[in-house]
N, CA, C and O atoms as a DFTB+ gen file, in Angstrom:
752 C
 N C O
     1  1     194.398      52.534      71.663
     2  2     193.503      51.491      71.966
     3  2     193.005      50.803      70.716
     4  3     192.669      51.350      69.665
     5  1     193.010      49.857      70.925
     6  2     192.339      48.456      69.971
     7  2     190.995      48.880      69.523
     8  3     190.251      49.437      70.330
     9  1     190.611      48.659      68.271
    10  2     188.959      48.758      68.176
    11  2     188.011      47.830      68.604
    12  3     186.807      48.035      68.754
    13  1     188.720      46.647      68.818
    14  2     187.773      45.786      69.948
    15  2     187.326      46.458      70.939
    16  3     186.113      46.274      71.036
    17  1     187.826      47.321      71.918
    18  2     187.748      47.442      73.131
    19  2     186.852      49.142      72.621
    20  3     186.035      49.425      73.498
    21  1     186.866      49.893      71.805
    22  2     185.644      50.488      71.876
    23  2     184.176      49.942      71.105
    24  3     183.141      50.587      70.938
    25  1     184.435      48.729      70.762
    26  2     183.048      48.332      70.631
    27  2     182.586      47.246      71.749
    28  3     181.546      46.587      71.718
    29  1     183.576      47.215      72.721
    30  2     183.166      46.770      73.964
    31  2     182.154      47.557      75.049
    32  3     181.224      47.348      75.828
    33  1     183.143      48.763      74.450
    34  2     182.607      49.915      75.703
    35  2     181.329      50.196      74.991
    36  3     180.458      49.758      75.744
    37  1     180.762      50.701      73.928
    38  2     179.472      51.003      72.996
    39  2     178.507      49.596      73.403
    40  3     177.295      49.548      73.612
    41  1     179.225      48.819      73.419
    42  2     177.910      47.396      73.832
    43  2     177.847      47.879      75.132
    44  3     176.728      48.034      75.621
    45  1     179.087      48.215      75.953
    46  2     178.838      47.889      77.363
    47  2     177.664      49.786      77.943
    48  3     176.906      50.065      78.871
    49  1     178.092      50.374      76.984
    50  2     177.223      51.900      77.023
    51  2     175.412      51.451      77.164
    52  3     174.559      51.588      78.041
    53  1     175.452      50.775      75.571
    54  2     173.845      50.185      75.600
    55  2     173.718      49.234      76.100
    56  3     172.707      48.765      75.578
    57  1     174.138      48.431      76.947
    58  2     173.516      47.944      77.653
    59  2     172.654      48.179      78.746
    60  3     171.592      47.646      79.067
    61  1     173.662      49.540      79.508
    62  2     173.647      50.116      80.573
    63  2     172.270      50.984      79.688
    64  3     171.230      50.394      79.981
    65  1     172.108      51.665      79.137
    66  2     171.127      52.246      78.386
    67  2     169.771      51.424      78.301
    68  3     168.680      51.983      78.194
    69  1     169.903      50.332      78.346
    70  2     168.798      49.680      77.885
    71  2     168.283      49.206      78.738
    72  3     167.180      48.678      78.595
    73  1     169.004      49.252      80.047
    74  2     168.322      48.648      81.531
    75  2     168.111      50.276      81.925
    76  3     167.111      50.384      82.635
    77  1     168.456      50.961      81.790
    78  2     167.715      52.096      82.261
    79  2     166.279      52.205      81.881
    80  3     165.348      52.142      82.683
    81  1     166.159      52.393      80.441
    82  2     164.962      52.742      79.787
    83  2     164.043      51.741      80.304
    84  3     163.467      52.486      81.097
    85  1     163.484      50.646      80.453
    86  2     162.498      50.351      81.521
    87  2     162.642      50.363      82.604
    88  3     161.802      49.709      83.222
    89  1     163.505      50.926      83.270
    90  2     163.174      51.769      84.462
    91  2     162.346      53.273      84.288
    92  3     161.344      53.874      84.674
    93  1     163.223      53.368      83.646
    94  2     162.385      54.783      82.910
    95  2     160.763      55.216      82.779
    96  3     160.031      56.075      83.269
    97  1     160.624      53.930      81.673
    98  2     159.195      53.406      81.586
    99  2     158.066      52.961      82.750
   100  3     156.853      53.058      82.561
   101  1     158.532      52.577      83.691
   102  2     157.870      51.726      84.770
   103  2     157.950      52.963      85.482
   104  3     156.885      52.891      86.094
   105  1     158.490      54.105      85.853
   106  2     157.932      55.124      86.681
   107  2     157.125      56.210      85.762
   108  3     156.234      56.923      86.225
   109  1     157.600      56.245      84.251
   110  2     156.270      57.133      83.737
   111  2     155.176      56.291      83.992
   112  3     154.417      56.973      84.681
   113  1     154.711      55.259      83.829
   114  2     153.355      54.665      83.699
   115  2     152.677      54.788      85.182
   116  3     151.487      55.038      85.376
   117  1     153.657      54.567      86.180
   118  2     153.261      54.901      87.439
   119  2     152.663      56.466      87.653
   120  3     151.692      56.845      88.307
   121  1     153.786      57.340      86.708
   122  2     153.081      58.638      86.997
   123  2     151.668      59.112      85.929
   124  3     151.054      60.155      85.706
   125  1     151.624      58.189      85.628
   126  2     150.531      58.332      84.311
   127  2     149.525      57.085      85.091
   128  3     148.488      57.067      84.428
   129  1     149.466      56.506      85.723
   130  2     148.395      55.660      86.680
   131  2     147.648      56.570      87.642
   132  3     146.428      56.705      87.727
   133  1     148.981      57.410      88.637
   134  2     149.006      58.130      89.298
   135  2     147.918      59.215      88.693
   136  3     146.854      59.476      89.255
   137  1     148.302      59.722      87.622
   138  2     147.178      61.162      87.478
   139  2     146.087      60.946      86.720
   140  3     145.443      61.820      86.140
   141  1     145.838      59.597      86.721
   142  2     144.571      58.837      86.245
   143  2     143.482      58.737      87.313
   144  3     142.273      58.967      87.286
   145  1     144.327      58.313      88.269
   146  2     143.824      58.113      89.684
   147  2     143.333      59.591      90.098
   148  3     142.199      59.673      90.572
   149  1     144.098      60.765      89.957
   150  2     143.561      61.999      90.477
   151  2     142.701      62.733      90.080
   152  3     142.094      63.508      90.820
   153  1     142.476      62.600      88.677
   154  2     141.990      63.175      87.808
   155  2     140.321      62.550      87.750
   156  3     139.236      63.085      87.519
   157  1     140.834      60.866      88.154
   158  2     139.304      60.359      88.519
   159  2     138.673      61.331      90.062
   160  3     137.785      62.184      90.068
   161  1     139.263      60.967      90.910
   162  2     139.039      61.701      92.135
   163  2     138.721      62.715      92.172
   164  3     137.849      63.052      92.972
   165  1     139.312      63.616      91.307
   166  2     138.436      65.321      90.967
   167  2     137.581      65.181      90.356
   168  3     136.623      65.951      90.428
   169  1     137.617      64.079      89.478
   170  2     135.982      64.276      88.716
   171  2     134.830      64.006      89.744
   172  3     133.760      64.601      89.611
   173  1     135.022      63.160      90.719
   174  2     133.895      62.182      91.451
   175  2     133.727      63.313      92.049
   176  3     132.584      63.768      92.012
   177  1     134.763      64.086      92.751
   178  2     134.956      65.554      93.842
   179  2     133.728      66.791      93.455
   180  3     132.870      67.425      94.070
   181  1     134.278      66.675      91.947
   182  2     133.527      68.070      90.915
   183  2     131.407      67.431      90.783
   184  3     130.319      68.006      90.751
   185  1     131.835      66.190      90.757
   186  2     130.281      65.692      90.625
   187  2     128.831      65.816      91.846
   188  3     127.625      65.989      91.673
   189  1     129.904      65.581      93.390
   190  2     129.940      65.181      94.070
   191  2     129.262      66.757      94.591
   192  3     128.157      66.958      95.095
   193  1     130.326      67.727      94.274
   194  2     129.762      69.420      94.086
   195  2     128.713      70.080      93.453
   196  3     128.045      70.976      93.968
   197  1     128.546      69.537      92.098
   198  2     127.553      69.696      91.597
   199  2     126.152      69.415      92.215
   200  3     125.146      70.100      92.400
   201  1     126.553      67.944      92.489
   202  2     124.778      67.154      92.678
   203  2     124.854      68.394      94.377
   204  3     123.699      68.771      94.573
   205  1     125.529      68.818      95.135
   206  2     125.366      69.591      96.350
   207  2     124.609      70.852      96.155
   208  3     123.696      71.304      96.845
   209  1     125.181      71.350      95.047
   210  2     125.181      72.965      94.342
   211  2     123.382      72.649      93.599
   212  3     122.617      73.614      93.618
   213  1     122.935      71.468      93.078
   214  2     121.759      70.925      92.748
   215  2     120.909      71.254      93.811
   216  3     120.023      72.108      93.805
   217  1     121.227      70.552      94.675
   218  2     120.105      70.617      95.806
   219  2     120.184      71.700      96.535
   220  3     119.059      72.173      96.696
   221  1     121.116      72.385      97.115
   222  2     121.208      74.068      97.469
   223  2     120.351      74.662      96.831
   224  3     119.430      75.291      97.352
   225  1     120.643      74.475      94.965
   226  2     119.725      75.392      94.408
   227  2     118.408      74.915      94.384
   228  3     117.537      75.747      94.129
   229  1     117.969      73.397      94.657
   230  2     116.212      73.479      94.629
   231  2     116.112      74.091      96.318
   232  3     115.286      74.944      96.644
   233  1     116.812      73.661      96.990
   234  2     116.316      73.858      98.077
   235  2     115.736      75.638      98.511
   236  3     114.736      75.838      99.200
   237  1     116.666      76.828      97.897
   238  2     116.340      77.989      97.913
   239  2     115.665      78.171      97.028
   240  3     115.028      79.219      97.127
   241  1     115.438      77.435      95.883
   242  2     114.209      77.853      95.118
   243  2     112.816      77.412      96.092
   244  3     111.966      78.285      96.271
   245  1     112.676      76.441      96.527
   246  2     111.728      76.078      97.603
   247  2     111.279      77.019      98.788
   248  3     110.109      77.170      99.139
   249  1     112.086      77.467      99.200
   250  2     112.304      78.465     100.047
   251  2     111.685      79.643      99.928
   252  3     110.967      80.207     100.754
   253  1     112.175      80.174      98.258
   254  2     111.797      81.012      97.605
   255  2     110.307      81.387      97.532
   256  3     109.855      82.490      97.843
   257  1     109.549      80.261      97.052
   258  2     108.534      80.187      96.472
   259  2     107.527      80.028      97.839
   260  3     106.380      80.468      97.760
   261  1     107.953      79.446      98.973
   262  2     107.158      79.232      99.587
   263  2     107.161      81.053     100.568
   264  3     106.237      81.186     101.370
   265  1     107.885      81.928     100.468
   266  2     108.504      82.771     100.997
   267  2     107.073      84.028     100.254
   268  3     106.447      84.923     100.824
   269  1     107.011      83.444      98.563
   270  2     106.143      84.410      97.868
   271  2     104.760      83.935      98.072
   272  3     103.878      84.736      97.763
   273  1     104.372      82.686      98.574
   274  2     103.211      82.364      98.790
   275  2     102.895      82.823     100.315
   276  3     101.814      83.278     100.688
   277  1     103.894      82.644     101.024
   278  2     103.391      83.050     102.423
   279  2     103.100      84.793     102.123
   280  3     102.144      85.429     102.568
   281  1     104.190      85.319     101.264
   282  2     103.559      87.065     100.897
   283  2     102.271      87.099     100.051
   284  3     101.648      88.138      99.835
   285  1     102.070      86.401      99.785
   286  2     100.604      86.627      98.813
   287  2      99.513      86.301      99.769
   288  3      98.410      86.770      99.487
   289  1      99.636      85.429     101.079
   290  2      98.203      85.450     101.672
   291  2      98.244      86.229     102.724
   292  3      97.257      86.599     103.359
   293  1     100.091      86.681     103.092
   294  2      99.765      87.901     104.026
   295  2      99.014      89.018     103.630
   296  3      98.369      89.655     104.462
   297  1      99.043      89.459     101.883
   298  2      98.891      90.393     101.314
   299  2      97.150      90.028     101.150
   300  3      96.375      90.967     101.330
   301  1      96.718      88.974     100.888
   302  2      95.504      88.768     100.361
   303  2      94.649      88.999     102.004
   304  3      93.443      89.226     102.101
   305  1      95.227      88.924     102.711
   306  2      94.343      88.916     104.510
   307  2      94.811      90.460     104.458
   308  3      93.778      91.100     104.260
   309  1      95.777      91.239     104.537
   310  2      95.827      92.531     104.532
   311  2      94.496      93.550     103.948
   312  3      93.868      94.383     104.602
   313  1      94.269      93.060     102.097
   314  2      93.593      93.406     101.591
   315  2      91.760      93.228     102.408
   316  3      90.886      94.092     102.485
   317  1      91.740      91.954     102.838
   318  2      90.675      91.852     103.355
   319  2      90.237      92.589     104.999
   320  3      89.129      92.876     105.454
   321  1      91.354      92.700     105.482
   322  2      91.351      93.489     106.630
   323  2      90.881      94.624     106.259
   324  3      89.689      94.727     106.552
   325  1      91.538      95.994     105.463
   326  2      91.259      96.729     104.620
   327  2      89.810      97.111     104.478
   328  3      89.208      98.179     104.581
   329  1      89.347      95.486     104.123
   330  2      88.050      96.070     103.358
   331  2      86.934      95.956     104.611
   332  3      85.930      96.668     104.650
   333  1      87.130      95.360     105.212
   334  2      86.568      95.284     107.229
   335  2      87.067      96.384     107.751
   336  3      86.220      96.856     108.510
   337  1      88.109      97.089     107.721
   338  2      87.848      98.140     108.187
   339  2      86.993      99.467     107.619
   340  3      86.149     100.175     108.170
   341  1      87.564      99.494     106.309
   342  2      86.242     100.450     105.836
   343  2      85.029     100.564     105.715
   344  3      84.476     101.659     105.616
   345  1      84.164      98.969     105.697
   346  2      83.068      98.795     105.657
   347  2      82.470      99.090     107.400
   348  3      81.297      99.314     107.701
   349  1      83.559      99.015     108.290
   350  2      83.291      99.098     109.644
   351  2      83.323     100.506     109.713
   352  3      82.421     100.857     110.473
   353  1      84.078     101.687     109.178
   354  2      84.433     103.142     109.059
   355  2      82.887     103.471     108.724
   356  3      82.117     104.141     109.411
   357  1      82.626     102.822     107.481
   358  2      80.957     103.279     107.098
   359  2      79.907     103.083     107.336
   360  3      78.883     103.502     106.797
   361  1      80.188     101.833     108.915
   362  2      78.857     101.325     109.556
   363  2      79.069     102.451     110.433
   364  3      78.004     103.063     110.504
   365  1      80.098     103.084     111.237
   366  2      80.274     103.656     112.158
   367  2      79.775     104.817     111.946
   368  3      79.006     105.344     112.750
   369  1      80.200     105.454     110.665
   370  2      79.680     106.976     110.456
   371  2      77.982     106.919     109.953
   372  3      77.137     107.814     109.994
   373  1      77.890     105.685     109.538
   374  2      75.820     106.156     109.089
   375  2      75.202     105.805     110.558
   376  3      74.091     106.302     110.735
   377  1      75.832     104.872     111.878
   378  2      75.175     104.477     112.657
   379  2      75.367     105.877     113.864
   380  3      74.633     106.025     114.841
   381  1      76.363     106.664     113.544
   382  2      77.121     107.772     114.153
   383  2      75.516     108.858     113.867
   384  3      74.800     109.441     114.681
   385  1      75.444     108.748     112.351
   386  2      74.080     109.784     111.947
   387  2      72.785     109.924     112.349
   388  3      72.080     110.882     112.665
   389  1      72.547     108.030     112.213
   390  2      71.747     108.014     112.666
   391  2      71.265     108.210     114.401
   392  3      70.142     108.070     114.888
   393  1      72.299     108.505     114.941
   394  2      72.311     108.483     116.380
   395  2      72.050     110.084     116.704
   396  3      71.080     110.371     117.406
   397  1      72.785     110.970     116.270
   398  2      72.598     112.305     115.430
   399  2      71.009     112.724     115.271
   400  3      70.472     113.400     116.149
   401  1      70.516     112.422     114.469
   402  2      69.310     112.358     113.929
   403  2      67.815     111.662     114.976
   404  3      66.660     112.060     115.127
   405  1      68.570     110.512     115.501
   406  2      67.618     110.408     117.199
   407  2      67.692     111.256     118.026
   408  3      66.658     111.752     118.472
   409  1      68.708     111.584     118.383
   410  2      69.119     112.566     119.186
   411  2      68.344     114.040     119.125
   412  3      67.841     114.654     120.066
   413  1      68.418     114.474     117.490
   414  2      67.914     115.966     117.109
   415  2      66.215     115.539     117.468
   416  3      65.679     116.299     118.274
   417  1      65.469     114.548     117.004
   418  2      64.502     114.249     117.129
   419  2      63.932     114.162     118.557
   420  3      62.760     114.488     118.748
   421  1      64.651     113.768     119.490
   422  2      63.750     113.434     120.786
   423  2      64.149     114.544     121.486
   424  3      63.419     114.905     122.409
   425  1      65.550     115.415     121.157
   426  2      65.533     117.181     121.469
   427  2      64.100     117.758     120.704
   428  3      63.595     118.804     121.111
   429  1      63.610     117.143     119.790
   430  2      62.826     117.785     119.318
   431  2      60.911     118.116     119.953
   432  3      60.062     119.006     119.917
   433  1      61.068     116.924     120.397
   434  2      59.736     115.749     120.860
   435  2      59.638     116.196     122.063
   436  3      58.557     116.596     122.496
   437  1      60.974     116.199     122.932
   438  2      61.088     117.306     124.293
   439  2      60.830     118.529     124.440
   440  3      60.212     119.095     125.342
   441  1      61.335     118.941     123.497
   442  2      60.816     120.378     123.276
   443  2      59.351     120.866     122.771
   444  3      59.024     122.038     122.957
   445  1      58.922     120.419     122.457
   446  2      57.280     120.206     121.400
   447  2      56.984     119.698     123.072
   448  3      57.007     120.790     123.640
   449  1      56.851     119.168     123.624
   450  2      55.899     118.367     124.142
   451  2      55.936     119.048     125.809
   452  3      54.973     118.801     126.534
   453  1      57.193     119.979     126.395
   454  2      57.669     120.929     127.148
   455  2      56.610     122.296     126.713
   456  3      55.843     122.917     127.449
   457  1      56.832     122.443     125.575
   458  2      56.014     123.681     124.825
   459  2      54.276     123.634     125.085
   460  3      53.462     124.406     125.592
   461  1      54.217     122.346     124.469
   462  2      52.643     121.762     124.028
   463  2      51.985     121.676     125.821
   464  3      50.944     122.220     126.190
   465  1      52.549     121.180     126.355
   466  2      51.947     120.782     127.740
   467  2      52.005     122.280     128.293
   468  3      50.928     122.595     128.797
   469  1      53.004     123.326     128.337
   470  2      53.077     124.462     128.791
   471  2      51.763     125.458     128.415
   472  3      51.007     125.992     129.227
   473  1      51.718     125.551     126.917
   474  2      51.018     126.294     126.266
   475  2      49.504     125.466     126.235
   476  3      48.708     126.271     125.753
   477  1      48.998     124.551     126.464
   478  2      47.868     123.622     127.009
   479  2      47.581     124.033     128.223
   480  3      46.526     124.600     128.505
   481  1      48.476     123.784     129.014
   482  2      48.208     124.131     130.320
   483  2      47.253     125.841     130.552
   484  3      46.218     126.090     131.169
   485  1      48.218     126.762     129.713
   486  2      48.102     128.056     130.100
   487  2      46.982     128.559     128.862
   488  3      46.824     129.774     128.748
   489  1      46.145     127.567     127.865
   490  2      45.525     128.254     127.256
   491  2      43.778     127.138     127.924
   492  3      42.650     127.217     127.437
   493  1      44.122     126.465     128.820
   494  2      43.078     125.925     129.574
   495  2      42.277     126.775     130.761
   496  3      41.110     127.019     131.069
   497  1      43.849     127.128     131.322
   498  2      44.014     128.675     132.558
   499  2      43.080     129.862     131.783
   500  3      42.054     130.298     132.306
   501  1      43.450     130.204     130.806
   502  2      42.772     131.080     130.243
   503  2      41.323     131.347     130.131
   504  3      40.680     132.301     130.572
   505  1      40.693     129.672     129.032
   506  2      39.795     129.428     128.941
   507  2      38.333     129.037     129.945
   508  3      37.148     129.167     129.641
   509  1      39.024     128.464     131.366
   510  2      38.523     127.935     132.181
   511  2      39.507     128.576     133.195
   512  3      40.726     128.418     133.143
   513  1      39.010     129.135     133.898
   514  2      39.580     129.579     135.131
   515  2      39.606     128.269     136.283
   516  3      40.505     127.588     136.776
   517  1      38.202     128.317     136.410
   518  2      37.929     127.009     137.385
   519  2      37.271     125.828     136.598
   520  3      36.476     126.048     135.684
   521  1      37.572     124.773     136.924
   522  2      37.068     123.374     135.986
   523  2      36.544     122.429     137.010
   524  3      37.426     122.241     137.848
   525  1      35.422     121.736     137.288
   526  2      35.249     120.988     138.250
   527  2      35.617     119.480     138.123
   528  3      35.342     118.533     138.860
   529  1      36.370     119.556     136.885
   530  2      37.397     118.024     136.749
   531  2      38.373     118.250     137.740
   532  3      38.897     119.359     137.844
   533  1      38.762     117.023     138.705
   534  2      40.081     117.493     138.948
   535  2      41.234     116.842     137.736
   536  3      41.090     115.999     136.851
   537  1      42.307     117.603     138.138
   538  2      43.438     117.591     136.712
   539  2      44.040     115.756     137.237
   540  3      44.373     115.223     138.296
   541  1      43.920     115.368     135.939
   542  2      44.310     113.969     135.754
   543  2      45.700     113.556     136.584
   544  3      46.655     113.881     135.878
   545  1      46.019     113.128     137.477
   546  2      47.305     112.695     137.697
   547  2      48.152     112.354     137.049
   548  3      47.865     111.226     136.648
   549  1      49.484     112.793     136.516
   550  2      50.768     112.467     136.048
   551  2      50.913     111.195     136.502
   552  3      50.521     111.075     137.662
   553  1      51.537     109.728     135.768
   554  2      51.970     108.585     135.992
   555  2      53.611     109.162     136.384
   556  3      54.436     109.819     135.749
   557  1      53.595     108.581     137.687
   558  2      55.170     108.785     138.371
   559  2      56.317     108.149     137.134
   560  3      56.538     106.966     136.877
   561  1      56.761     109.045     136.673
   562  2      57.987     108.995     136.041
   563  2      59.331     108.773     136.270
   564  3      60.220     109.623     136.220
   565  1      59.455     107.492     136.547
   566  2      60.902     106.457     136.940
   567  2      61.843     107.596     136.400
   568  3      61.578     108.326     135.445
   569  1      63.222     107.637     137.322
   570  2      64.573     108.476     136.925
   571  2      65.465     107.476     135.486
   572  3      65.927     106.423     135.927
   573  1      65.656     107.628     134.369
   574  2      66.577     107.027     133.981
   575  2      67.720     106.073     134.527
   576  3      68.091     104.952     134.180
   577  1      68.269     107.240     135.842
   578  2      68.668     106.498     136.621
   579  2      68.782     104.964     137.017
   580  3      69.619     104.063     136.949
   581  1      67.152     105.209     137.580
   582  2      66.671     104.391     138.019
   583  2      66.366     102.978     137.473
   584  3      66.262     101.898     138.054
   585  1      66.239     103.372     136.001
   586  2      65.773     102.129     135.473
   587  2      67.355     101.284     134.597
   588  3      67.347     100.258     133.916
   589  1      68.316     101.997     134.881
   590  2      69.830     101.801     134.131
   591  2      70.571     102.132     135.465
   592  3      71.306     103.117     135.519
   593  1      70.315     101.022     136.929
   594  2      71.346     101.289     137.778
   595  2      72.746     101.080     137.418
   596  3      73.611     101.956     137.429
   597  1      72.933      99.639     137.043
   598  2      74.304      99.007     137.500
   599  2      74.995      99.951     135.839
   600  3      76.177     100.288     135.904
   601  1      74.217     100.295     134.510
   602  2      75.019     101.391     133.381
   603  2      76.017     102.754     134.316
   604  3      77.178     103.123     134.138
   605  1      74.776     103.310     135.494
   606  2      75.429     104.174     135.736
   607  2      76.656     104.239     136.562
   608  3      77.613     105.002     136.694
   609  1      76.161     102.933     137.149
   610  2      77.582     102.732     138.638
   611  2      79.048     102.531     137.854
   612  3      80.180     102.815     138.245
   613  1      78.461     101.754     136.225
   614  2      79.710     102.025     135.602
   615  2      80.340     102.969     135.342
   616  3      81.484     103.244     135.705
   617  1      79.401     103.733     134.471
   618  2      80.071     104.970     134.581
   619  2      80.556     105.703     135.532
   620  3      81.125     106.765     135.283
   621  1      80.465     105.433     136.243
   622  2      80.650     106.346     137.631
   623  2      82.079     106.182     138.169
   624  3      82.788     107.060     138.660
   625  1      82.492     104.284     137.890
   626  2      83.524     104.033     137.921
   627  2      84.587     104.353     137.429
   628  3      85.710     104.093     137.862
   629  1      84.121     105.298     135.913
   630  2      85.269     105.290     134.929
   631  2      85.448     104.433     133.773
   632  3      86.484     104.519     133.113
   633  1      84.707     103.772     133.527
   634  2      84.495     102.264     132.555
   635  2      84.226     103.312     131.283
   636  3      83.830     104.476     131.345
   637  1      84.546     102.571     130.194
   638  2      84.665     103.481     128.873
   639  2      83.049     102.871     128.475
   640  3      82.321     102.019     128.984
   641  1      82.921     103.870     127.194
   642  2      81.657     103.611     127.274
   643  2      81.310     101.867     126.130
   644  3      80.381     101.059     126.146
   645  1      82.319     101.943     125.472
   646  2      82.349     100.269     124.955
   647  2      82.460      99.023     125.678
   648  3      82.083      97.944     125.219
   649  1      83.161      99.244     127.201
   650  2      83.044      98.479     128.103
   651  2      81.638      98.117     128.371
   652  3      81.065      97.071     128.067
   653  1      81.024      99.482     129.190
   654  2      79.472      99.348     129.902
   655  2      78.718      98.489     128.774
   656  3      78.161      97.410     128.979
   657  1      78.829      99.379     127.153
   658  2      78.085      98.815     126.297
   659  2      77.912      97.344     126.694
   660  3      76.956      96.888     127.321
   661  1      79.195      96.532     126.145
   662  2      79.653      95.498     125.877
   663  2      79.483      94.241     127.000
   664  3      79.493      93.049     126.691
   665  1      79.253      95.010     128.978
   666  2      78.621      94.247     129.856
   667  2      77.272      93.907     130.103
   668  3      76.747      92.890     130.556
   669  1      76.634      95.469     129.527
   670  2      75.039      95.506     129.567
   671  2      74.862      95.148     128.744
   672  3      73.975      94.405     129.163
   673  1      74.900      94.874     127.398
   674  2      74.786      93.523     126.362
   675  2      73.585      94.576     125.368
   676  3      72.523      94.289     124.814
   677  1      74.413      95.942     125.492
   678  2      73.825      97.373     124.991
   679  2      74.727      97.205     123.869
   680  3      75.727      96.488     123.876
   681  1      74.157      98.173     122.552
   682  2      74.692      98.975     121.916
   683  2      75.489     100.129     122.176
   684  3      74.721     100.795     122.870
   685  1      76.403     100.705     122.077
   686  2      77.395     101.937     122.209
   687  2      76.460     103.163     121.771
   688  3      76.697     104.238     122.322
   689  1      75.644     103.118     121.036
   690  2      74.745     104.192     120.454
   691  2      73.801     104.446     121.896
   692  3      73.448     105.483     122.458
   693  1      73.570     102.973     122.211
   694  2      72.166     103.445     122.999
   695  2      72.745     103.674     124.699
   696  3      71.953     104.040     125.567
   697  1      73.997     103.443     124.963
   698  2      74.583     103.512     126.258
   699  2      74.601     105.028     125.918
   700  3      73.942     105.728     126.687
   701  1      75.334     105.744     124.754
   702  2      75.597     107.420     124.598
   703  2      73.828     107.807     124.621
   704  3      73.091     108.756     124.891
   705  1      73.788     107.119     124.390
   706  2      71.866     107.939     124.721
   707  2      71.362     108.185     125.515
   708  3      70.625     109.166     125.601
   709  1      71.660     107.107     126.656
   710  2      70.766     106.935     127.903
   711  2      71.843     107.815     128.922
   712  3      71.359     108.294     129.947
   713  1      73.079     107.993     128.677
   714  2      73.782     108.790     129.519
   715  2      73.549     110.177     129.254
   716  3      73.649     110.902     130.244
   717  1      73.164     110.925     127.781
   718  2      72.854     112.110     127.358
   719  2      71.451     112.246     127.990
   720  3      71.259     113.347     128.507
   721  1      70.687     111.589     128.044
   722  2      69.107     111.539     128.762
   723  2      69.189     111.635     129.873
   724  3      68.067     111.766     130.361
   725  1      70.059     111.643     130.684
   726  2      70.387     111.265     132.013
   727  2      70.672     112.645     132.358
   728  3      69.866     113.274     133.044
   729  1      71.932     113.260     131.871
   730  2      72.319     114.771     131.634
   731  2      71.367     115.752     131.723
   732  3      71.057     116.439     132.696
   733  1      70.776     115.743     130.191
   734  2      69.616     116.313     130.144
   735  2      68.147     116.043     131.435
   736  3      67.388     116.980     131.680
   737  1      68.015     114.981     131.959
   738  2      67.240     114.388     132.789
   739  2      67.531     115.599     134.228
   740  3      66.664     116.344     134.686
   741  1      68.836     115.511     134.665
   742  2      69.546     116.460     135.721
   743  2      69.857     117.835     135.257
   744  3      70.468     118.535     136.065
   745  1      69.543     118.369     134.074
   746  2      69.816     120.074     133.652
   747  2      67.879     120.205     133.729
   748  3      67.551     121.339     133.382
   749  1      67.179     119.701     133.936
   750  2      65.793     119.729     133.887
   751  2      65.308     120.293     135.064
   752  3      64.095     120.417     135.234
């Protein structure tokens, strides 16, 4: 072969070469547009996550905080409950004593005054056989009963004694009183 005809074919090689290469070119740039385009899209995606992951996290911090404030005034009303009940523990036990202490006293006053009227009586007998006073009449002495009907019908019913208290517009001390007087009233 002629050397014309291989510098035919070498032109006719690059030519063919040279219409390739912007073809070439025109689909890298496409694929380089292309992952411009994606790469934007994950960013907006990743941002888009973030600002979500933002507000998730104030939102459980909110949550949080309001979670430790609602425990701090459960805890602060606990504490105060607490202190209502013990101060109520120590009204109960001095008002308990003092009920105690009425109680020993008018056992006492009963007894003295059972004694005193007995031993009066029998050192008058002694002294004076016959007296031309006649003896003073006793003032009729109402039944407890009597003067605390509708307390007793409660009781009678079964009603606790904080109930009766709490209808008769009584103290609990003085309902246990008047029912022990009552007792004592019927062992008499």
């Amino acid at each position: 072969m002629q050397p014309w005809v291989y510098i035919v074919l070498v032109g006719a090689v690059a030519i063919v070469y040279a219409l390739r290469l912007p073809a070439r070119s025109k689909n890298e740039t496409a694929d380089r547009q292309s992952l411009k385009e994606t790469e934007a899209a994950l960013e907006l995606y990743m941002a888009d996550i973030e600002r979500d992951n933002d507000n998730l996290l104030q939102l459980v911090t909110g949550i949080k905080q309001q979670s430790q404030n609602n425990r701090a005034a459960l805890q602060e009303e606990i504490a105060g409950l607490r202190e209502q009940v013990a101060e109520l523990q120590k009204s109960s036990l001095l008002l308990e004593a003092r009920l105690t202490a009425e109680e020993k006293s008018l056992l006492q006053l009963s007894a003295a005054f059972g004694k005193g009227s007995a031993a009066g009586t029998a050192e008058q007998s002694v002294k004076e056989p016959l007296t031309e006073e006649p003896a003073p009449k006793p003032k009729p002495v109402s039944s407890i009963k009597q003067r605390y009907p509708r307390l007793f019908e409660m009781h009678e019913q079964g009603k606790s004694i904080d109930s009766i208290a709490k209808t008769a517009g009584l103290q609990r001390g003085e309902v246990q009183l008047i029912l022990q007087l009552a007792k004592q009233e019927e062992s008499v």
